[in-house]
N, C-alpha and C positions, 0 to 999 in steps of 0.2 A: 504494500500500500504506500509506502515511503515514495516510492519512484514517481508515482502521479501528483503527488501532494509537499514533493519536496521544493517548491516555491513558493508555497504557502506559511504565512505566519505559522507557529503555534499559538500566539496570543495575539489580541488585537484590541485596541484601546476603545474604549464603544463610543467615548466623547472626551475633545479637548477639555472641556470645561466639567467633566464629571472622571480627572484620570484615576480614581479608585475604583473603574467599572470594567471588567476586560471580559472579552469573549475569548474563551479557551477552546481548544480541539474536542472534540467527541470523537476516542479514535472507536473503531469499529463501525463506526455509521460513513454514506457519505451523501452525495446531491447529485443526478440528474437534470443536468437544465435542458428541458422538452422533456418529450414521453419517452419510454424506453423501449426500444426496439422488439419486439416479440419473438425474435431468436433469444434474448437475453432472458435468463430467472435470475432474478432479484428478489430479495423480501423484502417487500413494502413497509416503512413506518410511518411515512404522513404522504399526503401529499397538498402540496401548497402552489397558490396560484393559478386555479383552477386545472389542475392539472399540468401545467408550467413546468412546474419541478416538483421534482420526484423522491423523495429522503429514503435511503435502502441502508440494511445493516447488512455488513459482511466485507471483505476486501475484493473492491471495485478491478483488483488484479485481478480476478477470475473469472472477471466476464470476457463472452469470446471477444476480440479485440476494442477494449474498454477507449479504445483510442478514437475510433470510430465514433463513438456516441457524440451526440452534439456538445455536452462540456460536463466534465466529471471535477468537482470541488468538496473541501472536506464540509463538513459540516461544523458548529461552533456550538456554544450554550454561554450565555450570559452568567455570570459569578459561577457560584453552585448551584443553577438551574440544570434540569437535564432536556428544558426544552428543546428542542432541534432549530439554531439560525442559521441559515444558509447566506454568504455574500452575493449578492446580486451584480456587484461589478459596478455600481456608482457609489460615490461618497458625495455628501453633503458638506459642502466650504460655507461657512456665513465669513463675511467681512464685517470690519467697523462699518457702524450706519453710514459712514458718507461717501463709503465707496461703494460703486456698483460692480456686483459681481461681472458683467461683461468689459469692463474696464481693464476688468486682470486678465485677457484671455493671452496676451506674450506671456505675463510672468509664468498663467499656468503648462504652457507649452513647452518652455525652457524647463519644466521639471517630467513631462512628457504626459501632460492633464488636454484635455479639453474638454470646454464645458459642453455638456448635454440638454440643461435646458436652465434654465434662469426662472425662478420663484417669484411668476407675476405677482404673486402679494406681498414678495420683501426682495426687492430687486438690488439687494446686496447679500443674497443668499441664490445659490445656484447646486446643482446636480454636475459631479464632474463624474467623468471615466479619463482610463487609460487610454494615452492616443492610440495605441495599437490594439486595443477594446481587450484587454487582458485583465480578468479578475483579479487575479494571483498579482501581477504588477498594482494594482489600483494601491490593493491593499499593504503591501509592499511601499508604497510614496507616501503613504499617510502623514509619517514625522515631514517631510519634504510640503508637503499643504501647512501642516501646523508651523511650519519656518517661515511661509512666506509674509513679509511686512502687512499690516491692516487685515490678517487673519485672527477671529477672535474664536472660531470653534469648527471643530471637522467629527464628521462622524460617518461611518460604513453604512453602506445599503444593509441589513440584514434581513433578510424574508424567513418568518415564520405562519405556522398555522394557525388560523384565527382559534382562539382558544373558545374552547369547550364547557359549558359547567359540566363538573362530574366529574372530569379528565382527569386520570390522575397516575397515569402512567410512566414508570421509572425508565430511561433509557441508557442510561452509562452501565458499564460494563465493572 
């Protein structure tokens, strides 16, 4: 499982402005971004996104060519949660109020960001990705967004399942 997941954090800071919050590995589970191909068995533990992405427990090494699938990423959980977050591959930059997030779009390109879409209700807060639309890279630049001048908070895309009443199932191993 190492091999697929070796450009992936093991930790990941969930907010500039909250750094006593990190999203840890959940090893043995991982993420399917789209559906899963129907040569493949996997065992299902959520799925999120309407079917988007796909959360399987087991090492993603032993599906027939895991390589093939549209994007295979590990899976996280917030502190000592064992909910399942999956990175989605944007991070969220807010700037100080009187810059606008599309004002930064050199500075964020020289660290290899472009912005995705700009937060028509605070238009000094934007959706960035990796220029080369790589999750594992997004999350990877984080501290590089948190460096840059009139950044006042960054946080990872994480996709989980809409919680449940009742739910109350353990997933770590």
């Amino acid at each position: 499982m190492n091999d697929l997941f070796s450009d992936y954090p093991s930790k990941i800071k969930a907010s500039t402005q909250r750094g006593d919050l990190w999203y840890a590995r959940l090893h043995g589970l991982y993420a399917v971004h789209g559906p899963i191909p129907s040569h493949c068995s996997a065992e299902i533990v959520s799925v999120i996104e309407e079917g988007k992405l796909v959360v399987c427990r087991g090492d993603p090494t032993k599906l027939p060519a895991p390589r093939d699938l549209p994007a295979i990423t590990p899976v996280y959980a917030l502190g000592q949660s064992d909910v399942p977050a999956v990175p989605g591959g944007l991070i969220l930059v807010r700037f100080s109020d009187h810059v606008q997030a599309d004002s930064q779009r050199n500075a964020l390109l020289q660290i290899g960001f472009v912005i995705d879409r700009v937060l028509p209700y605070a238009l000094q807060a934007a959706w960035v990705r990796s220029a080369e639309d790589d999750i594992a890279a997004a999350l990877r630049g984080i501290s590089e967004l948190e460096a840059l001048p009139e950044v006042v908070n960054v946080e990872p895309q994480m996709l989980m399942q809409a919680a449940r009443r009742g739910a109350g199932t353990t997933l770590r191993e």
